[in-house]
N, C-alpha and C positions, 0 to 999 in steps of 0.2 A: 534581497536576493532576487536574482530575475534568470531567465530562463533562456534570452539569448533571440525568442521569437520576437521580430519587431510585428509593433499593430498599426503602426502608423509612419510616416514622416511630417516629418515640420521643419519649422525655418528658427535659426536662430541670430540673435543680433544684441549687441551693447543696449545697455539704457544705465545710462551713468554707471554705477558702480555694482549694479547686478545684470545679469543678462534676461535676456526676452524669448523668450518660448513659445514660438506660434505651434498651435494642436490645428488641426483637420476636425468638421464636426462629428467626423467617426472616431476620435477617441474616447475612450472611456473616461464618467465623471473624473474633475480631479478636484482633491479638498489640500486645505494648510496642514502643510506639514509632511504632504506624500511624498515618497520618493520615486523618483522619473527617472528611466537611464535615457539620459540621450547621447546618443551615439556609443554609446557602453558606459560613458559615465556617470555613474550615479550621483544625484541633485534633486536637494528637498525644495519642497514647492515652499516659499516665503513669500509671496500674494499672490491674488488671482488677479487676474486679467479674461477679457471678452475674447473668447478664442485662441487663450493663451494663460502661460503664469510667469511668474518674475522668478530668480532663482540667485542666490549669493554663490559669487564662483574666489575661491582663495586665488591668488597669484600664483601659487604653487602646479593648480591645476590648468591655472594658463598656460602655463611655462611648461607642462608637465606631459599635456592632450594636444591635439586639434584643434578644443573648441575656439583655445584663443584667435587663431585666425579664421574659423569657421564664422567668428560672433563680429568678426570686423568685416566682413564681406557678405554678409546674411546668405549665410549657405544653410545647405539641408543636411537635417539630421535624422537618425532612427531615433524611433521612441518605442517605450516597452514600460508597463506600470511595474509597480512590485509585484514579487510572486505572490499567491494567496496560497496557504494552504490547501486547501481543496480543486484548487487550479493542476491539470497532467503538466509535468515536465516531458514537453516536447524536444525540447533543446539539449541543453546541460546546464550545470548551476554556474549562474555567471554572479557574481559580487559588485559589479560596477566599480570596482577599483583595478584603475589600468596598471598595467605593468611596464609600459613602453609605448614607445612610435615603430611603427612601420613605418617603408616606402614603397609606393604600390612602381615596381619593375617593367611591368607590362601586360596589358589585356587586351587578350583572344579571346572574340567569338566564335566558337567552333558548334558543329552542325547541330548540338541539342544541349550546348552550355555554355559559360564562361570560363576563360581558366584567366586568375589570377594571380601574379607572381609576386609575391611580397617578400621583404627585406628586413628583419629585426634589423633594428639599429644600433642593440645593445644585445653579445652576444649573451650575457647571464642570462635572460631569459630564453633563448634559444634550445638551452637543454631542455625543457619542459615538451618539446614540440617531438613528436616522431609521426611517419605514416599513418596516417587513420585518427590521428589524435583530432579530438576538438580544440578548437579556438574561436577568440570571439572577437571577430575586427569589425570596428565601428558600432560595436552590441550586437552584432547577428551571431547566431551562434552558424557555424561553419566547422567544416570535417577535412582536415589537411589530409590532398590526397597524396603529397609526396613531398620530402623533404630534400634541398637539394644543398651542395656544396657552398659556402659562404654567408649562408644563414637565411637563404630563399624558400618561403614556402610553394608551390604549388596547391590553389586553394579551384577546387570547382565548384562552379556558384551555378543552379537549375534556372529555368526561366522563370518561374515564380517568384525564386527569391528576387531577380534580379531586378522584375517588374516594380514589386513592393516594398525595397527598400530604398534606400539612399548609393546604394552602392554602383547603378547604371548612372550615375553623375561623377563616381570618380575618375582622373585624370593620370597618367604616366607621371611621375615623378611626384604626386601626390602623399602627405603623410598619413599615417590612419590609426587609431587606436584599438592596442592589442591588448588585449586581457589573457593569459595561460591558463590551461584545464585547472580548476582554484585544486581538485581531486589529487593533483600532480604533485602541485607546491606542500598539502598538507603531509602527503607520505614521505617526502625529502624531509620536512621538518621531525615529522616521527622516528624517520630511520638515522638521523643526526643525533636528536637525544639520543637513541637507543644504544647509539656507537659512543655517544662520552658519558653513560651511563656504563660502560661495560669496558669504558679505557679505566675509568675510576676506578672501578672494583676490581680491575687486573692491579693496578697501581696500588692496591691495600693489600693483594694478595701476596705482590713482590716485596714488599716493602715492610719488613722487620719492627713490631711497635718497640720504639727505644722508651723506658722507665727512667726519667732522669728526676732530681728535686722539683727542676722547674715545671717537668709535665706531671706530678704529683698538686704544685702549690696550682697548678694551672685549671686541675680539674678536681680542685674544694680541697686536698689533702696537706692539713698542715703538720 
């Protein structure tokens, strides 16, 4: 679980069949087996490396994030360790498992921010998103400040973030990954049971038990 604060940037690139993770010497230790979000993906550390660690990435997640072209071009990524308990949730709780790609639409510089226009590319996820909601593109956690027709977010990014993360290197037509408020996804799931939890038991109440031989031999009665 990670919270969305990036504490670093780094570079990432191919190295045969795992990718390459360059850290800054201002990140925190890191040991075998941690888990790293970088860019919001979340990825276990499988060796260390001087400056860095190697990471096993599935094809799926190639195909699925950024990183695949980020790791062929050694681009910069955000990093953020695992949440610890005792660590403040400054953010919101982000899971490192993406939902989607964005396309970043257009970015303005305006007098005391950024504003960024991003693109779901997959409307299912789209419903998750309303004004004021968090989101978490590239692992930063971010505060949609306005949702617009077509599946565009308007996302305002402050000078700080914009300094310290990976996000003042993105480009116009640029992909990005999105992760949805996970708070969002789990209540959709809850209130789906709760609604074929409560078709079923309308469907036993309409529904007449018929006594036949066979539903006697069926339930032990010979």
């Amino acid at each position: 679980m990670f919270t969305g604060l990036v504490q670093a940037v780094g570079t990432i690139h191919r190295a045969g069949k795992k990718v390459l993770v360059e850290v800054p010497t201002s990140f925190p230790s890191i040991a075998l087996g941690d888990s790293i979000a970088v860019d919001g993906v979340c990825l276990t550390v499988a060796a260390l490396r001087n400056k860095g660690f190697f990471a096993d990435v599935s094809e799926e997640t190639l195909a699925r994030t950024s990183l695949g072209e980020k790791a062929t071009e050694r681009g910069f990524v955000n990093l953020e360790p695992a949440l610890r308990i005792s660590d403040r949730l400054g953010g919101h709780f982000v899971s490192g498992h993406i939902d989607g790609l964005g396309k970043v639409v257009s970015i303005k510089e305006l007098t005391s921010s950024w504003d960024l226009q991003i693109r779901w590319q997959e409307n299912i996820f789209a419903k998750y998103t309303c004004d004021k909601a968090s989101i978490a593109l590239n692992g930063v956690s971010l505060t949609i400040a306005k949702r617009k027709e077509g599946n565009i977010l308007s996302i305002a990014v402050i000078p700080h973030t914009w300094a310290n993360t990976s996000l003042q290197y993105l480009l116009e037509g640029e992909f990005v990954n999105l992760e949805a408020d996970l708070i969002a996804k789990y209540t959709e799931s809850l209130l789906e049971q709760r609604s074929d939890m409560a078709d079923k038991s309308n469907q036993l109440k309409t529904k007449p038990l018929e006594i036949s031989d066979n539903w006697l031999k069926a339930n032990g009665y010979s």
